[in-house]
C-alpha positions as CSV (number, residue, x, y, z in Angstrom):
1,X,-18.0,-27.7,44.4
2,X,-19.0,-23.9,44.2
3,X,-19.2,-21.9,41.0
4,X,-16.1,-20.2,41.9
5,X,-13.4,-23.2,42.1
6,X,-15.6,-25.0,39.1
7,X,-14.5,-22.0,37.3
8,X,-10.8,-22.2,37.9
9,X,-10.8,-25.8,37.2
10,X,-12.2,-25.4,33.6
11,X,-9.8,-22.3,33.2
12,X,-7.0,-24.8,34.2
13,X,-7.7,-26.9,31.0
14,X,-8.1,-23.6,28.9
15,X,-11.8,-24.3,28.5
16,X,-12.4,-20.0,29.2
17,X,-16.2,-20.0,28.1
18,X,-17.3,-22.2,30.4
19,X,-15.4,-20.6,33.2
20,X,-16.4,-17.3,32.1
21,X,-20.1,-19.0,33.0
22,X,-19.0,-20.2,35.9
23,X,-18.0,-17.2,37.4
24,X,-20.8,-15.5,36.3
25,X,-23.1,-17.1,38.2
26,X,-20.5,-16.7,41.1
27,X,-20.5,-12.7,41.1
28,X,-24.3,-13.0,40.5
29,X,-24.2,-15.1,43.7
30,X,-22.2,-13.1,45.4
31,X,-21.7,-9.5,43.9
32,X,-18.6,-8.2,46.1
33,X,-16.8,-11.4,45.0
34,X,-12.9,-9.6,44.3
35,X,-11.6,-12.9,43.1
36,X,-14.4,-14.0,41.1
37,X,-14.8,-10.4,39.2
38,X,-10.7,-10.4,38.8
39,X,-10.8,-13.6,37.6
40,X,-13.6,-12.6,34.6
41,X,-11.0,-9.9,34.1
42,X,-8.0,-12.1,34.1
43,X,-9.7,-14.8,31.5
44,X,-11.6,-12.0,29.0
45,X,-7.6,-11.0,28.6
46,X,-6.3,-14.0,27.9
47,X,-9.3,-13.9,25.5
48,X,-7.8,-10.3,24.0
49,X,-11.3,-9.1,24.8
50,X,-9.2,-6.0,26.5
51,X,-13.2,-3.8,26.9
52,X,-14.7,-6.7,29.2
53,X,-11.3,-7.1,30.8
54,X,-11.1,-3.6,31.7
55,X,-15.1,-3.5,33.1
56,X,-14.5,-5.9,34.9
57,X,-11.1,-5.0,36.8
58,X,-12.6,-1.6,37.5
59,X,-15.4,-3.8,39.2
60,X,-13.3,-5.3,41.3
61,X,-11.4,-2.1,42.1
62,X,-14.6,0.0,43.1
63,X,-15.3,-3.1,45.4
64,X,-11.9,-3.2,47.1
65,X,-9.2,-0.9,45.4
66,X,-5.9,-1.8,47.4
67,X,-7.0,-5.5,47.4
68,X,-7.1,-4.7,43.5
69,X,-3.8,-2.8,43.2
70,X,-1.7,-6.3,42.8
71,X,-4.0,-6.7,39.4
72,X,-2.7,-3.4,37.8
73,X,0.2,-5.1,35.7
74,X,-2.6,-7.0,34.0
75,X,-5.4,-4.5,33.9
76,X,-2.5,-1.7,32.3
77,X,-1.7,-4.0,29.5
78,X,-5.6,-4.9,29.0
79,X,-5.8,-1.0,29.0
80,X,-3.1,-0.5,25.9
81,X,-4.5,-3.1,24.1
82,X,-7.5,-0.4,23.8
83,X,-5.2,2.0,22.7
84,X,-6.0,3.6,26.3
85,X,-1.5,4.4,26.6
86,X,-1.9,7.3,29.0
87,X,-4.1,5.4,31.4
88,X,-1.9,2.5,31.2
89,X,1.0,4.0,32.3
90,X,-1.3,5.9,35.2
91,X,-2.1,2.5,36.2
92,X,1.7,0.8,36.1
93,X,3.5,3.9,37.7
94,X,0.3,2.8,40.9
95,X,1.4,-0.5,40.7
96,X,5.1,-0.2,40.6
97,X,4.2,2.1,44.2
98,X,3.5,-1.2,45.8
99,X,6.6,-2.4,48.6
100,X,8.8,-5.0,48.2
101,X,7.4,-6.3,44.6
102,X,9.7,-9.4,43.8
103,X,11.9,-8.7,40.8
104,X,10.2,-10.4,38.0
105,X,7.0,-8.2,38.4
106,X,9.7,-5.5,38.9
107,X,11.1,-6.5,35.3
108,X,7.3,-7.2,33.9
109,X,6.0,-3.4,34.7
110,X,9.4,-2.2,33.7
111,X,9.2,-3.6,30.1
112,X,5.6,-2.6,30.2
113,X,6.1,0.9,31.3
114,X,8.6,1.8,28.4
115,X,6.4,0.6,25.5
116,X,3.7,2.6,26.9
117,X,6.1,5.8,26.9
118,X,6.9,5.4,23.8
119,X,2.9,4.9,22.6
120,X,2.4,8.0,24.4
121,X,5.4,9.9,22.7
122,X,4.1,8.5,18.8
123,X,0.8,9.8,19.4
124,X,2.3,13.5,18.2
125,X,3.9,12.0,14.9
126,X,0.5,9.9,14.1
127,X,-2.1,11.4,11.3
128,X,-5.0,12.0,13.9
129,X,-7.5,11.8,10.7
130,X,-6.4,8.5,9.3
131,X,-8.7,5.9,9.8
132,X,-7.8,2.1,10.6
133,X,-10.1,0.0,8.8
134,X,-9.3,-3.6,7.7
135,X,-11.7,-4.9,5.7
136,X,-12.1,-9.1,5.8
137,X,-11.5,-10.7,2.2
138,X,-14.9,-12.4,2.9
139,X,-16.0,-16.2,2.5
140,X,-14.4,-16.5,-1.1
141,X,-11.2,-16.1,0.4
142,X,-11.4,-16.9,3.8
143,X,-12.1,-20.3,5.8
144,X,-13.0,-21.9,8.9
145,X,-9.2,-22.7,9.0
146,X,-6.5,-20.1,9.2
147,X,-5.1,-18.1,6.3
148,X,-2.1,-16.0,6.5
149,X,1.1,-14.6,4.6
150,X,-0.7,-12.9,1.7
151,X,1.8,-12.2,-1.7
152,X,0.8,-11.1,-4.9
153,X,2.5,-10.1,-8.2
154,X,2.8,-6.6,-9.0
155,X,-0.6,-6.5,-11.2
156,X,-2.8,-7.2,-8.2
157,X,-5.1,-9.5,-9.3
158,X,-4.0,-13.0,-7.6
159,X,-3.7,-13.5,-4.2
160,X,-1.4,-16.6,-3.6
161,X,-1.6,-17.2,0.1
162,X,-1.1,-20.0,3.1
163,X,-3.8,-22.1,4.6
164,X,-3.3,-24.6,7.5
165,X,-5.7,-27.3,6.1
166,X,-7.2,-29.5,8.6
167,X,-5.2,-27.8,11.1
168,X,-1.8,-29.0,10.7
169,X,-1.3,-29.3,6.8
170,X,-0.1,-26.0,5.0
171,X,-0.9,-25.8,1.3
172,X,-0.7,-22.6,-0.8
173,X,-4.7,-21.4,-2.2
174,X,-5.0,-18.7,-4.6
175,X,-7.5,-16.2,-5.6
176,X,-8.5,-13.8,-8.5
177,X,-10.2,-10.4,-8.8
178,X,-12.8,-10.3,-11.1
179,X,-14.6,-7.3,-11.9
180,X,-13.3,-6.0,-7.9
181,X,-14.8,-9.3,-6.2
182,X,-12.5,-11.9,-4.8
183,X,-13.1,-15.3,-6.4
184,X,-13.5,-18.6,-4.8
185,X,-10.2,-19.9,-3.4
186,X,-8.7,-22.6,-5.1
187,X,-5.7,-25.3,-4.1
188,X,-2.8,-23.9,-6.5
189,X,-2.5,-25.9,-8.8
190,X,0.8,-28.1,-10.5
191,X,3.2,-29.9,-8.4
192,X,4.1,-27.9,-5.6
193,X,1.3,-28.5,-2.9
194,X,2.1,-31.8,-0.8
195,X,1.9,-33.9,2.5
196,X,4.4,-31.7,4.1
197,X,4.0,-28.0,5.1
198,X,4.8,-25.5,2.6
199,X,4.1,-22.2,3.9
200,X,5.6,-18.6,4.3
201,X,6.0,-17.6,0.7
202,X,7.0,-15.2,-1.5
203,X,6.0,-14.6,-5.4
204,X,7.6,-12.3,-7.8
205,X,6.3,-9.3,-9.7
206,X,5.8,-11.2,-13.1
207,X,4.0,-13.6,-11.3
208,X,6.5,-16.6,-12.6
209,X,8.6,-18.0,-10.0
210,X,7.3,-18.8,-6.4
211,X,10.1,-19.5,-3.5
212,X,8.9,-20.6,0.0
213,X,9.7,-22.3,3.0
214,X,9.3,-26.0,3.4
215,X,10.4,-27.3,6.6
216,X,11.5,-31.1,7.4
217,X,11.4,-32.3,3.6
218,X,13.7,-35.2,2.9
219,X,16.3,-33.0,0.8
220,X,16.9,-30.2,3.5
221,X,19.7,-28.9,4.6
222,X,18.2,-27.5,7.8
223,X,15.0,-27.6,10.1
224,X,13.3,-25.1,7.3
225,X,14.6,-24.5,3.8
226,X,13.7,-22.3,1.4
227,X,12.6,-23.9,-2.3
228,X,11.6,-22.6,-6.2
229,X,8.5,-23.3,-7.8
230,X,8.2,-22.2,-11.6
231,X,4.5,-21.4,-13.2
232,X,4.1,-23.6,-16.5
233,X,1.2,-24.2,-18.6
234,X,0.1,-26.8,-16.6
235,X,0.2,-25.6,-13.1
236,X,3.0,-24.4,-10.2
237,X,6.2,-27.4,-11.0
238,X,7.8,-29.6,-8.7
239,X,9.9,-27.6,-5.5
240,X,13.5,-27.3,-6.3
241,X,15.8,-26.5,-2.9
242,X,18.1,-23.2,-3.8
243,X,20.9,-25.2,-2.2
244,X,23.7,-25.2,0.1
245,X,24.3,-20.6,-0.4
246,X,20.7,-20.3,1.0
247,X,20.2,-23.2,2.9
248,X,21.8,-24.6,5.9
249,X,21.3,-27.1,8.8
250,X,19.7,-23.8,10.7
251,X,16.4,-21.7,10.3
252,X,15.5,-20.1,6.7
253,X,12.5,-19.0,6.4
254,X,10.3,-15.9,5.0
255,X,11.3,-15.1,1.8
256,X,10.6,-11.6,-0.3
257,X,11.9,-11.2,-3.7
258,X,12.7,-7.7,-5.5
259,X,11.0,-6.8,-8.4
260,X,13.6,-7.3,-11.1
261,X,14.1,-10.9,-9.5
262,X,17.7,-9.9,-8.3
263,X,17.9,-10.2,-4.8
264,X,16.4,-12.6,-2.3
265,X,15.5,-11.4,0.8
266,X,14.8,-14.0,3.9
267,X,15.2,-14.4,7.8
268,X,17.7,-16.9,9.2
269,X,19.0,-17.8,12.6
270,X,22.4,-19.0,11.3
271,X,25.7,-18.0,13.4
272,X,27.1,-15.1,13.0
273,X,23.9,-12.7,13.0
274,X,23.0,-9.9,15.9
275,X,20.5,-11.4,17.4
276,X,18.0,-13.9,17.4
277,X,16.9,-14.1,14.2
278,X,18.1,-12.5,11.0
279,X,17.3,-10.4,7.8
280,X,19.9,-11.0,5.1
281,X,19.7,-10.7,1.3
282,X,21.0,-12.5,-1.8
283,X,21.7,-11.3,-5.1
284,X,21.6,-13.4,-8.4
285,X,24.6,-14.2,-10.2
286,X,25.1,-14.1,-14.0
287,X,25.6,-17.5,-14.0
288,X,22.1,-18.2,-12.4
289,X,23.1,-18.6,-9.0
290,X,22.5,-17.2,-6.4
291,X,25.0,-15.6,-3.9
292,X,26.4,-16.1,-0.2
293,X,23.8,-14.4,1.8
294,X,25.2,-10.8,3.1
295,X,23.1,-9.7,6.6
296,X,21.4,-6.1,6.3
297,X,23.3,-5.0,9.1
298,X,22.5,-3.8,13.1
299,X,20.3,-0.7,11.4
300,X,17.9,-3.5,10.8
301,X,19.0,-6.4,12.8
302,X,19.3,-6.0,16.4
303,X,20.1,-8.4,19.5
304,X,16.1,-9.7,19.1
305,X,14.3,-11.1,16.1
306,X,13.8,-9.5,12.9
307,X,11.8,-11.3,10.2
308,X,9.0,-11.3,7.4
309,X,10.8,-8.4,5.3
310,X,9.1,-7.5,2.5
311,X,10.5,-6.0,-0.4
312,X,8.2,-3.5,-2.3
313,X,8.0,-2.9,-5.7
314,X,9.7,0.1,-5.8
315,X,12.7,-1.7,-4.4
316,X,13.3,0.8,-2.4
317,X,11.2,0.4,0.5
318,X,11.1,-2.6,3.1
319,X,8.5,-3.7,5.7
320,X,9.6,-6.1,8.5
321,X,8.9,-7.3,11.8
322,X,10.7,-7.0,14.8
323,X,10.6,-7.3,18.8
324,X,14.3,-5.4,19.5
325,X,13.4,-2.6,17.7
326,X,11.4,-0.2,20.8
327,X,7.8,-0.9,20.2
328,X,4.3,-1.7,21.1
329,X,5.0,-5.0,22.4
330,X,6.4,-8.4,21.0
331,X,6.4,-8.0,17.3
332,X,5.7,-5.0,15.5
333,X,6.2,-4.3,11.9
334,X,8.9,-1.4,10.8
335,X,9.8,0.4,7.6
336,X,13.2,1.6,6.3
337,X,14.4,2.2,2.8
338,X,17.2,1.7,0.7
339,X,19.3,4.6,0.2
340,X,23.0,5.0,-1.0
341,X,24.2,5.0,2.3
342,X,22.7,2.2,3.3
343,X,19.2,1.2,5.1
344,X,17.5,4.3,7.0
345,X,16.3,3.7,10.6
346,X,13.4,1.8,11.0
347,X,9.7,3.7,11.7
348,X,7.5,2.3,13.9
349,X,4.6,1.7,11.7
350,X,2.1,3.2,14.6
351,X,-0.8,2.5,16.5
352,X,-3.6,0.7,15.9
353,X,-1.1,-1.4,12.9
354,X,0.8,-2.5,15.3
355,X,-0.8,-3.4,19.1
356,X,1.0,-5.1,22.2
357,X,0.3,-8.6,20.3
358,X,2.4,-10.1,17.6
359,X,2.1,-8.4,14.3
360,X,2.8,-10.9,11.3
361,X,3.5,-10.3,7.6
362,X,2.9,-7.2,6.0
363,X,2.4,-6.9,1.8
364,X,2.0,-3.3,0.1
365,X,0.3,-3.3,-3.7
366,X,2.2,-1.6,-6.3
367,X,-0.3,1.8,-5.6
368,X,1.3,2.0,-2.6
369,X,-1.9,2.4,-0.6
370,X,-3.5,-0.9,0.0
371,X,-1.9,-3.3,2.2
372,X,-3.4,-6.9,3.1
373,X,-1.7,-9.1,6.6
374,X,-3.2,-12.0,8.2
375,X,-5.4,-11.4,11.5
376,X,-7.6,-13.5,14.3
377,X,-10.2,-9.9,14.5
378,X,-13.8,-10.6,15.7
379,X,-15.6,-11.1,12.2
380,X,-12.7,-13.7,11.2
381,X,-14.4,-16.8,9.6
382,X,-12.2,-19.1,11.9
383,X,-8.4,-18.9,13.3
384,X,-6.6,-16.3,10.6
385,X,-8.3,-14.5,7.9
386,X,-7.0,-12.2,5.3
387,X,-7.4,-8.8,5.4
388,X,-6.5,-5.9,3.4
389,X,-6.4,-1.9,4.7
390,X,-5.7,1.7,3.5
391,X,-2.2,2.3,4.5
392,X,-1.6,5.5,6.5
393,X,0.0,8.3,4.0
394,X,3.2,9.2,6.2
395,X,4.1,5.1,5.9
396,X,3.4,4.3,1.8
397,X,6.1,3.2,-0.2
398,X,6.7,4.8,-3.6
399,X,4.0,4.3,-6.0
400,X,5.1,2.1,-8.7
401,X,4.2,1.6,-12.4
402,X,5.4,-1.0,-14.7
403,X,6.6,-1.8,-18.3
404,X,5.6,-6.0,-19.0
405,X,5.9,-6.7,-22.8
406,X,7.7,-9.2,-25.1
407,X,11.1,-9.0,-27.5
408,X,10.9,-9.7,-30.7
409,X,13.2,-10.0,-34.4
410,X,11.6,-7.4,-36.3
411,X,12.5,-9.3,-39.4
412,X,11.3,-12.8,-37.8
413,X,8.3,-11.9,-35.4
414,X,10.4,-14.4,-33.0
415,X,10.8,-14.3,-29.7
416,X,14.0,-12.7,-28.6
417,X,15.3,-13.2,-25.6
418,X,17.3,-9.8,-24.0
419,X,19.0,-7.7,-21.9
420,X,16.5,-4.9,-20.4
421,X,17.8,-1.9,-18.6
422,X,15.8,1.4,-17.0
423,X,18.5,4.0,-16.1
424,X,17.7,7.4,-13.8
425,X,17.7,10.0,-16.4
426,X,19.1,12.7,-13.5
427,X,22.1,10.6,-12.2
428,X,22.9,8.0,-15.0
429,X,22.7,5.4,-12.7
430,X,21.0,2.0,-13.4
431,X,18.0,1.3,-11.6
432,X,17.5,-2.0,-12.8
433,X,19.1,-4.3,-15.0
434,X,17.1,-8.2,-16.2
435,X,16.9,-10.8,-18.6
436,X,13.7,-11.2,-20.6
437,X,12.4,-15.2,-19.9
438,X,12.8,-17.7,-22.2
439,X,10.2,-16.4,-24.3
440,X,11.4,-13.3,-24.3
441,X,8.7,-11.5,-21.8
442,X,9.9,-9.1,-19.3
443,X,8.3,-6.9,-16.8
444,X,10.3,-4.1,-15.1
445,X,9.3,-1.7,-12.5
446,X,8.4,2.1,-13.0
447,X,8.8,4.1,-9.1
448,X,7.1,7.6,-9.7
449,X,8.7,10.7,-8.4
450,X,11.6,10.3,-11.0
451,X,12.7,10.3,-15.1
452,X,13.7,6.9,-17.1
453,X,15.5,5.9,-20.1
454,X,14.2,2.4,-20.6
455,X,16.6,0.7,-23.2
456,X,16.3,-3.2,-24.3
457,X,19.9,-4.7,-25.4
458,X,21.0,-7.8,-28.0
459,X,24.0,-8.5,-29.5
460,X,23.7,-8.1,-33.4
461,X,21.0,-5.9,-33.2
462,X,19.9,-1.8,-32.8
463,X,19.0,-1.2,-29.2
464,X,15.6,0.1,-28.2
465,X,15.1,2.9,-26.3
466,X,11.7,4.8,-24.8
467,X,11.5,7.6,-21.5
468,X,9.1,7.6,-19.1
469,X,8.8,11.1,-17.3
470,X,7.4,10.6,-14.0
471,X,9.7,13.0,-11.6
472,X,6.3,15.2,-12.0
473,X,2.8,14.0,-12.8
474,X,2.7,10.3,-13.4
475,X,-0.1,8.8,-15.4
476,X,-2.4,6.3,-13.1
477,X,-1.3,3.6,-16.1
478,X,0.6,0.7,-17.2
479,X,2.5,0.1,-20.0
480,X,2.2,-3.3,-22.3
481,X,4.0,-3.5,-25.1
482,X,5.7,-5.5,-27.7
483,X,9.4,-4.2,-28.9
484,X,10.8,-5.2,-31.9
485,X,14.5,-5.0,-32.5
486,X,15.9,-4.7,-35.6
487,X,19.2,-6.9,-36.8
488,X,22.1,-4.4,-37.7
489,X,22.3,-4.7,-41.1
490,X,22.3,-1.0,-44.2
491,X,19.6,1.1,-43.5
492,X,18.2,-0.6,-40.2
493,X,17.1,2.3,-38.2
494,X,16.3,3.8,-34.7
495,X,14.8,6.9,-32.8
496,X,17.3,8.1,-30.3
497,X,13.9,8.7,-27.8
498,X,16.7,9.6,-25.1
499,X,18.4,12.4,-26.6
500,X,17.0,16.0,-25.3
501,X,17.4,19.3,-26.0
502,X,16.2,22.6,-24.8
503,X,13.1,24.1,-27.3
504,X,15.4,25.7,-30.2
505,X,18.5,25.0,-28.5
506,X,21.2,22.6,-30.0
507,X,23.3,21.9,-27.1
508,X,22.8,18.1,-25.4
509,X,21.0,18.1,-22.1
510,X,22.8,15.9,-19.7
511,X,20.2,13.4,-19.7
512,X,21.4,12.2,-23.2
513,X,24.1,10.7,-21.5
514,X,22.9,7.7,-21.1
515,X,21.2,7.4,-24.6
516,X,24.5,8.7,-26.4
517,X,26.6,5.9,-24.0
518,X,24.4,3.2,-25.4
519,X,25.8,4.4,-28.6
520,X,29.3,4.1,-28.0
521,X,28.7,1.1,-26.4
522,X,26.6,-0.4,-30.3
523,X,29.3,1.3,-32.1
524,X,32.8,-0.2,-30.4
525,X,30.9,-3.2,-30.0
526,X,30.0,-3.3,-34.2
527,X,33.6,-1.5,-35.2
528,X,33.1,-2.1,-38.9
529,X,29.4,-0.8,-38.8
530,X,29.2,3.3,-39.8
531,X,25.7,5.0,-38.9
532,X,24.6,8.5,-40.3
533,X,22.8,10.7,-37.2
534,X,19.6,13.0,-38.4
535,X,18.0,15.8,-36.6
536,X,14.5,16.6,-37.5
537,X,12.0,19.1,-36.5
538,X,8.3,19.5,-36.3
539,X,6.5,21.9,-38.8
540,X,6.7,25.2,-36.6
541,X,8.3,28.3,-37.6
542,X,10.6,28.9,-40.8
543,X,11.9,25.5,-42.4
544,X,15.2,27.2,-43.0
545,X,15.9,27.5,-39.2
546,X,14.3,24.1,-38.4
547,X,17.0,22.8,-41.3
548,X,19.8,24.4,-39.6
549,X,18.9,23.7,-35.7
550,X,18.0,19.9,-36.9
551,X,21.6,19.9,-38.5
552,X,23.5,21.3,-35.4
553,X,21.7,18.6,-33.2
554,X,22.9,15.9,-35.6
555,X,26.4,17.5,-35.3
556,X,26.0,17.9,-31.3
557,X,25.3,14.1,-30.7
558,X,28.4,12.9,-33.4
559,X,30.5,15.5,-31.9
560,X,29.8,13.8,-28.1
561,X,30.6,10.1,-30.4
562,X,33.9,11.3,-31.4
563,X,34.9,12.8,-27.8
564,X,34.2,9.3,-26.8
565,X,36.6,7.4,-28.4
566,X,34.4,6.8,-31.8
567,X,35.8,7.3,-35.3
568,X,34.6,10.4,-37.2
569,X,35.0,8.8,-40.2
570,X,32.3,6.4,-38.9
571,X,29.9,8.8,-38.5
572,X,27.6,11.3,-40.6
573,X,25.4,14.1,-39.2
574,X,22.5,15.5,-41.8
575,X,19.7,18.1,-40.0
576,X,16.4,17.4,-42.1
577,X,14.2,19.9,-40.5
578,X,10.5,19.0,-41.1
579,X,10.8,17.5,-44.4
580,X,10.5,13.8,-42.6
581,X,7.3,13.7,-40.3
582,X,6.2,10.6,-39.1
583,X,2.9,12.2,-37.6
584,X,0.7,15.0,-38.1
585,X,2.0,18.0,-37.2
586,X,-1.8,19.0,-36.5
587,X,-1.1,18.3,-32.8
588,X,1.2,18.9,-29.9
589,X,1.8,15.0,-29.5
590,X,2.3,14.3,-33.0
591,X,4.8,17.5,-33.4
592,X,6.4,15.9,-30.1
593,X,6.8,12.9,-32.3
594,X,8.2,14.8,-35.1
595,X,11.4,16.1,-32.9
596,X,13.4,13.8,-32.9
597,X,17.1,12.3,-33.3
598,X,17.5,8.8,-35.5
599,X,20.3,7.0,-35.9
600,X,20.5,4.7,-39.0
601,X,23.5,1.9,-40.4
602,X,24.6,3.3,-43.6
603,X,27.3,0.8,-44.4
């Protein structure tokens, strides 16, 4: 048997090296062999090694070029997989000049000659300076076997992610950073690893709850379910299935979850969709439940498959993959965002992210610049490895900061468990609205670019309330702290931190709104309680006009009280002016302190 037919006989079982030698010694045998050098460039294809592919179709073109113009479908898409768009399409528009091609290679260079237009028309919107650079998580992370769909909590150091152990058994691994260097991955420990596959997950921003997809377990409802796994202090507990709203006897699979734990985000196949494959989202219920699934709607979903959507912590911005949106080729991943009129239209996130292969899962950190996704690249350690990259500026998601801190009874020191709120200080509208856990921790999410009243809520007691003003530089920082809430009871007392006016000015800015509403709110709520509001100054200029202004915004908050349905004979206004410093007035952020609004129970 000569080298030649040897060669297509290994290829037949899909053992390519040893065909690639085959035919090696074929073209070395005979070096105008046009099969034997299309061949090489047909198998270093199917091998995505698109560089030798391309060598050697040219080869065979220089040898016999209208023998070789039949082979331009494959050496085109060998050619964009190099990122080489313009001489792909050269190459199809040659091929499609060929008579009487039958209609499925018609159909083939069709579909191939629109993704390269549209390659060729992105090239003007893409940064020409960013640089694509994925960096391998290295041997503490990755394996000889394949590890994929990357998730971590909003703090960035864990990496919970997917192995395929053995080859057919998928079990979630995790990994911490220490001092910047990946540790050694480690089984995840608890209850939820088992004989079956569990795969495709998702964790949330605190780092508490993990919900994943488990397919064939004995209590499904469908071919792949999705299930809850709760961190204790003795590992990941047993799966619970999230039941017959999120589940059914079709496909649910790829899970995100928003920050504030609210809304579930997954793909499905169920009836009912527009296409293949699904993205729909559910949103918790005060009753701990979640609700009937509601599909994002044809901006997203189209008549192909959408899937993988992940939620970023700004819970704004969405990544997803998709083949009906126009792309590279098969799957490619997209970005929209969450506006009031609904999901924008999805951007192409570019070449070289996405290629004419499949693009899988996509996860953003809360910086907004480093992304991590699963890929079979040259130095991978075996099948999938983990990567992580430098995402391109024009496709970031808004940085995000965070509050995480714990509630407590100021009298007590016990945990406290409460209603947390952050509220955009320009419209009044809630951002995002959670329960503390059991032990009263909480973590809440901080998107730059805006201002926040944060307030923290319990019945029986004075609210909290703090402002974080990032609409214009944001410090590169994270907040941790520990709020005590005081029972409402004679003389309990709070700072009004979200009640603003103008530098010597006494009338309300309208960001008080929201701080004078929780007001109302504590007073109708408590209509036997009666509350005296002070205005206080810092130490600058004469103490008789810091008396008077201090006064008049005292007045100017009960004044907005009483408009608002409250009492005046509830209410007492007293302006104290400087007399009442609770810092040093020996620098700006202790005078900053000193201006302030209180509110204190006087009977």
């Amino acid at each position: 048997m000569n080298y030649y037919q040897r060669a297509m006989n290994l290829a037949m079982d899909d053992q390519f090296n040893q065909a690639i030698s085959e035919l090696e010694k074929a073209v070395k045998e005979e070096p105008r062999f046009v099969d034997a050098w299309l061949s090489l460039a047909g198998i270093h294809g199917e091998l995505k090694q698109y560089s030798k592919a391309c060598e050697y179709y040219e080869k065979a073109k220089s040898i016999d070029s209208l023998y070789s113009l039949e082979y331009n479908l494959p050496y085109s898409i060998n050619l964009a997989g190099l990122g080489r768009f313009q001489d792909a399409l050269k190459t199809i528009n040659e091929f499609l000049t060929i008579p009487n091609l039958n209609e499925s290679s018609l159909m083939a260079a069709a579909y191939r000659k629109k993704t390269y237009e549209f390659a060729i028309a992105m090239e003007d919107s893409l940064d020409r300076d960013y640089a694509f650079n994925p960096v391998n998580l290295g041997d503490s992370v990755n394996s000889e076997f394949s590890e994929y769909y990357p998730t971590l909590p909003i703090e960035g150091d864990q990496l919970i992610f997917t192995r395929r152990v053995n080859n057919f058994n998928e079990d979630f691994y995790i990994t911490e950073r220490i001092n910047g260097t990946w540790s050694k991955s480690r089984s995840l420990p608890g209850e939820i690893n088992s004989n079956m596959n569990e795969g495709a997950q998702t964790i949330s921003q605190d780092g508490e709850w993990l919900i994943f997809t488990g397919c064939n377990f004995p209590d499904g409802y469908g071919s792949c379910d999705l299930y809850i796994s709760y961190k204790t202090k003795d590992g990941w507990s047993t799966p619970v299935n999230l039941g017959p709203e999120i589940n059914t006897r079709f496909w649910e699979s790829a899970p995100s979850l928003s920050p504030d734990k609210q809304e579930l985000y997954f793909a499905s196949n169920r009836p009912g969709g527009y296409g293949g494959t699904d993205i729909y989202v559910s949103r918790l219920q005060p009753n701990g439940k979640w609700s009937a699934p509601v599909n994002l709607g044809p901006v997203i979903n189209t008549s192909g498959n959408e899937s993988c959507p992940f939620i970023h912590a700004d819970n704004t911005t969405l990544y997803f993959t998709s083949d009906g949106h126009m792309g590279y080729g098969n799957n490619d991943l997209f970005k929209s965002s969450k506006t009031k009129q609904g999901w924008s239209k999805p951007k192409n996130l570019g070449y070289p992210i996405n290629t004419i292969e499949d693009e899988g899962s996509l996860v953003v950190a809360a910086n907004g610049v480093t992304a991590y996704f699963a890929s079979d690249r040259g130095d991978s350690r075996g099948g999938l490895d983990l990567y992580s990259f430098e995402l391109r500026p024009d496709i970031r998601p808004i940085k995000t900061l965070w509050v995480k801190g714990k509630v407590i009874d100021k009298e007590t020191g016990k945990s406290l468990p409460s209603a947390v709120e952050l509220t955009d200080l320009a419209t009044g509208e809630a951002v995002s609205r959670i329960q503390t856990d059991l032990e009263s921790n909480f973590l809440i999410t901080l998107p730059v670019g805006k201002d926040y009243a944060f307030s923290v809520n319990r019945k029986g007691y004075l609210f909290y309330s703090e402002n974080f003003m990032l609409s214009q530089n944001a410090p590169d920082s994270v907040y941790y702290i520990e709020i005590a809430l005081q029972p409402i009871s004679v003389n309990a007392t709070i700072v009004l931190n979200n009640v603003f006016f103008d530098l010597n000015k006494y009338d309300l800015k309208p960001e008080s709104a929201v701080e004078l509403d929780n007001i109302v709110k504590l007073l109708k709520e408590n209509p036997d309680i009666k509350v005296m509001i002070s205005g206080h100054t810092d130490s600058t200029g004469r103490e008789e006009d810091n008396k008077l202004l201090s006064a008049r915004r005292a007045q100017a908050v009960v004044n907005y009280l009483v408009q608002n349905g409250i009492d005046a004979r509830r209410l007492k206004s007293e302006g104290f002016g400087s007399s009442q410093p609770i810092a040093p007035n020996t620098t700006e952020e202790g005078r900053a302190r000193n201006r302030r609004t209180e509110l204190k129970v006087i009977e």
